[in-house]
N, C-alpha and C positions, 0 to 999 in steps of 0.2 A: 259564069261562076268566078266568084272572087279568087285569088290564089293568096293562103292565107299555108300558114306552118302546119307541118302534117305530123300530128301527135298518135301514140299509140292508144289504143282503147285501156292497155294495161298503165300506161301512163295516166289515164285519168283516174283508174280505180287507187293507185297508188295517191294520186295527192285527193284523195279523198280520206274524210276523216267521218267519225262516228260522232250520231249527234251527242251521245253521251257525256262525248271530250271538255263537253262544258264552251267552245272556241262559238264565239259568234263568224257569222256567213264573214267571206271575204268580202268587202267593197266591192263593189261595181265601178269598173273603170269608167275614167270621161272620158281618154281622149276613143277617138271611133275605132284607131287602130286597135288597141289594145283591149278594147269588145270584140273586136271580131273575132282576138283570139282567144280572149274569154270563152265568148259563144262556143268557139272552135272546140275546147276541152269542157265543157261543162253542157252541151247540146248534142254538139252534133257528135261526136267523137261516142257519147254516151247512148244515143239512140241507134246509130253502128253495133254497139256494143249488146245493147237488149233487144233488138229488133223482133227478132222469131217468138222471146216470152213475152214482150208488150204487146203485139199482135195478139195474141191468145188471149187478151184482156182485152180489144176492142173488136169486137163483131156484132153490139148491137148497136146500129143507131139510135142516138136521142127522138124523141116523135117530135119534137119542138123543129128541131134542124129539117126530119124529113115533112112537115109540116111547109115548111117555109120553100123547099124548093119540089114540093110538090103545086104548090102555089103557082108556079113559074108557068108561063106558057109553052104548048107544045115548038119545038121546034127551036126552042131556048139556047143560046151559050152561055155555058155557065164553067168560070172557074173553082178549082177545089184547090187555095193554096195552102201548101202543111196538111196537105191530105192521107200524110203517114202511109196505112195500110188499103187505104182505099175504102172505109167502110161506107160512105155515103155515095159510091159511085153507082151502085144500083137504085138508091132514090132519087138521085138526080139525071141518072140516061134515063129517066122513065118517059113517057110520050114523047118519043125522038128527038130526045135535048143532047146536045152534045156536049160533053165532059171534058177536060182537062186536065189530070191533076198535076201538080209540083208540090215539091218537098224537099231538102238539103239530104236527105237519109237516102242513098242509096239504097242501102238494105231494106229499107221498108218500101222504099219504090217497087223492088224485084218480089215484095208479094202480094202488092196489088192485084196481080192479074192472076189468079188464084179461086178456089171453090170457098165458100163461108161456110166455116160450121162451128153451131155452138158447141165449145170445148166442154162443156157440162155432160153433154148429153153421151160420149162416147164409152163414159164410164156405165152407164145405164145397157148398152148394148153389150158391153163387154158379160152382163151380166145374163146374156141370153134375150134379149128383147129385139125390137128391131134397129136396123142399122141407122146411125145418125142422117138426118137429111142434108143434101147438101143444096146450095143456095149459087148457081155458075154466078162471077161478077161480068159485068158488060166489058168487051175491049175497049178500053178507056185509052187514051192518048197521054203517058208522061213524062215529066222529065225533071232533071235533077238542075234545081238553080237555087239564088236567093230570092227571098219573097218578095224583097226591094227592091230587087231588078228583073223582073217577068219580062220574057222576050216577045212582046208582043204590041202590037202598036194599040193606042188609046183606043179605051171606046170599043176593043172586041166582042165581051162578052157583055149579056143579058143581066149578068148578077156572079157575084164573086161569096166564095164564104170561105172563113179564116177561123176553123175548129181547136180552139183550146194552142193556139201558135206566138200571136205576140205577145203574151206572157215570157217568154225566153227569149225575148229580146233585152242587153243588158244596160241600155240606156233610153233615156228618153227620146233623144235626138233619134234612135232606131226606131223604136217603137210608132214612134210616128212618122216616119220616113214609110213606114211597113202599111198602115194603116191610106196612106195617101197613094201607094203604091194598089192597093184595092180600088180603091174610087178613081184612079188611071184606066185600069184596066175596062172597069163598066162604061155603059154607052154615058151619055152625058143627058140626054133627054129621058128618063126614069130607070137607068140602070140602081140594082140594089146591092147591097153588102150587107151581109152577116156575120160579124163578130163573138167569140166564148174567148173572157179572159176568166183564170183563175180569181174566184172573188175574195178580199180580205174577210174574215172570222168577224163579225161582230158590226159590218158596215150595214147588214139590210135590216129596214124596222124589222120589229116582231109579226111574224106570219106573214111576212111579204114571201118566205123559203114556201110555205107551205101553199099560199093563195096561187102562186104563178108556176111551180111545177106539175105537170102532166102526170098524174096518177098513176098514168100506165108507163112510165117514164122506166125502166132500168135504173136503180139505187145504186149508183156509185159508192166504195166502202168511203167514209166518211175520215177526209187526211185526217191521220193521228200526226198532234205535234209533236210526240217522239220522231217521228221521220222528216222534221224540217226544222232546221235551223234559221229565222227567221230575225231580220231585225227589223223590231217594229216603227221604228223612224223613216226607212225606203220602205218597206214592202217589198226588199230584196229577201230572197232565201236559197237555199241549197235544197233540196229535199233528196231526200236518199231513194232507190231503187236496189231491191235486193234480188236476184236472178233466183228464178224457184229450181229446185235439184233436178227437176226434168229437164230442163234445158242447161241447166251446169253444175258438174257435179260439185264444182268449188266454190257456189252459192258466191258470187261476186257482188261484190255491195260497191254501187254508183251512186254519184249526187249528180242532179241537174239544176239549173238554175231557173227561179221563175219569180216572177213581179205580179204582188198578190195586189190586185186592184181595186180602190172602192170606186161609189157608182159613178158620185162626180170628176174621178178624175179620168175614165172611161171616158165621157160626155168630154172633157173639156178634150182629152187627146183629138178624138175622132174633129171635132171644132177646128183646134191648131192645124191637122192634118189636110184640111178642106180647106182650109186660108193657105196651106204650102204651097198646094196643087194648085188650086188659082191663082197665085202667083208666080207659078212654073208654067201656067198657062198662056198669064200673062196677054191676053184678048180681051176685050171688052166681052166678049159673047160665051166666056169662057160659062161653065155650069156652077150653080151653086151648091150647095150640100143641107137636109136636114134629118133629125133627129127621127125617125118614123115612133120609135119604137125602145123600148129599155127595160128588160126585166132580170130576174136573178132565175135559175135554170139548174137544178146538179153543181151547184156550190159555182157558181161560173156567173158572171155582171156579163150579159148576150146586150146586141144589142142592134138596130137595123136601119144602115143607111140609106137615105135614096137621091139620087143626084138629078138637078129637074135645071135646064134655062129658064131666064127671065125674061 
């Protein structure tokens, strides 16, 4: 882990402002230092801060995502980087694959290893019905790092996937860094990766939202741009997170940062990020990278890499 300035959670909600204020997002800094501690107060310090109610909003997996690493062969390694709460660790230990997850959040590390239950249904028992079902998660293996520096030597894992994360990365230079950091980790003779960035409003044709989402998919509530301060020249935003009264009585309102992406510049990262790595490789025998796969998913540009020699 990097050792970057240690901000208060109350210090983030304090320089947070209300999108109403009329204030466009702050810039996103160049230089790397001064993203990291960006990231530091507008990610990570913020995801500290909601961990226990954003967890209560992630317990169903997308079927696309368990789609893709049910896919996986038995006996698979697979990373899960930015794996938050851990909701995919039960589709991916599935036929003896072994899991890994990392994540910068602490707090959401410490309730990976935990029972899944859907938070809907307990209101339902409360009401004399039967007791919510609980779902054990697999002991998964994790640990707290950056996603650009995975401690792991090249070429470990079978397939890596990266659920809704380089989005909150504040520059390019990271983003891609992050992104080459996946295709690192997978083997180089057909390891795969799976990318979910936040997708920009208005980048997919007509009915491409409707043609490529799984029916039985979980309807994410649909961002209201009241909650996101947005300049539409980056694709930089703030978007606010407001703590619900069950988890605080003092309804704390956080912004996090995220880079709303359209399809090509998805395609062109993942591109630049494959020409990094092979030049870090630096081998004539080094792997190449391509395109498998690209569709739009729960407002999210996914997209699936696979790394193959010549």
């Amino acid at each position: 882990m990097s050792s970057e300035p240690t901000q208060t959670a109350e210090g983030a909600r304090k320089r947070s402002r209300s999108p109403e204020d009329g204030c466009p997002p702050p810039a996103a800094p160049v230089a790397d230092g001064d993203a990291a501690v960006y990231e530091h107060q507008h990610v990570h310090e913020v995801y500290d801060a909601i961990a226990t109610h954003f967890s209560s909003t992630r317990y169903k997996p997308w079927p696309r995502v368990v789609a893709f690493l049910a896919a996986l062969p038995p006996y698979a390694t697979v990373a899960d980087v930015g794996c938050g709460n851990g909701k995919y660790f039960a589709a991916a230990a599935g036929a003896h694959r072994w899991v890994v997850g990392m994540d910068r959040s602490v707090a959401l590390l410490q309730l990976t290893q935990r029972s899944t239950v859907d938070p809907n249904v307990p209101s339902r028992a409360a009401a004399g019905g039967p007791p919510p079902a609980q779902e054990p998660q697999p002991c998964t293996d994790c640990l707290c790092c950056d996603g650009r520096r995975a401690p792991f030597r090249a070429g470990t894992f079978d397939a890596a996937i990266s659920i809704a994360v380089i989005h909150h990365y504040a520059t390019v230079a990271r983003r891609r860094a992050a992104v080459a950091e996946l295709l690192r980790l997978v083997r180089p003779d057909g390891g795969q990766v799976l990318l979910y960035v936040w997708a920009l409003d208005g980048d997919a044709p007509a009915g491409e939202a409707k043609a490529t989402e799984d029916a039985k998919a979980p309807r994410p509530t649909k961002r209201k741009k009241t909650n996101q301060r947005l300049d539409p020249t980056t694709g930089d935003a703030l978007v606010r997170w407001q703590v619900n009264q069950k988890f605080d009585a003092t309804q704390q309102v956080f912004e996090r940062f995220y880079h709303f992406f359209t399809r090509r510049e998805l395609e062109d990262l993942c591109r630049d990020a494959a020409a990094e790595l092979r030049q870090q490789e630096a081998t004539r025998s080094a792997a190449q990278c391509r395109i498998k796969e690209c569709y739009l998913d729960c407002e999210n540009w996914c997209i699936v890499l696979e790394r193959f020699v010549d």
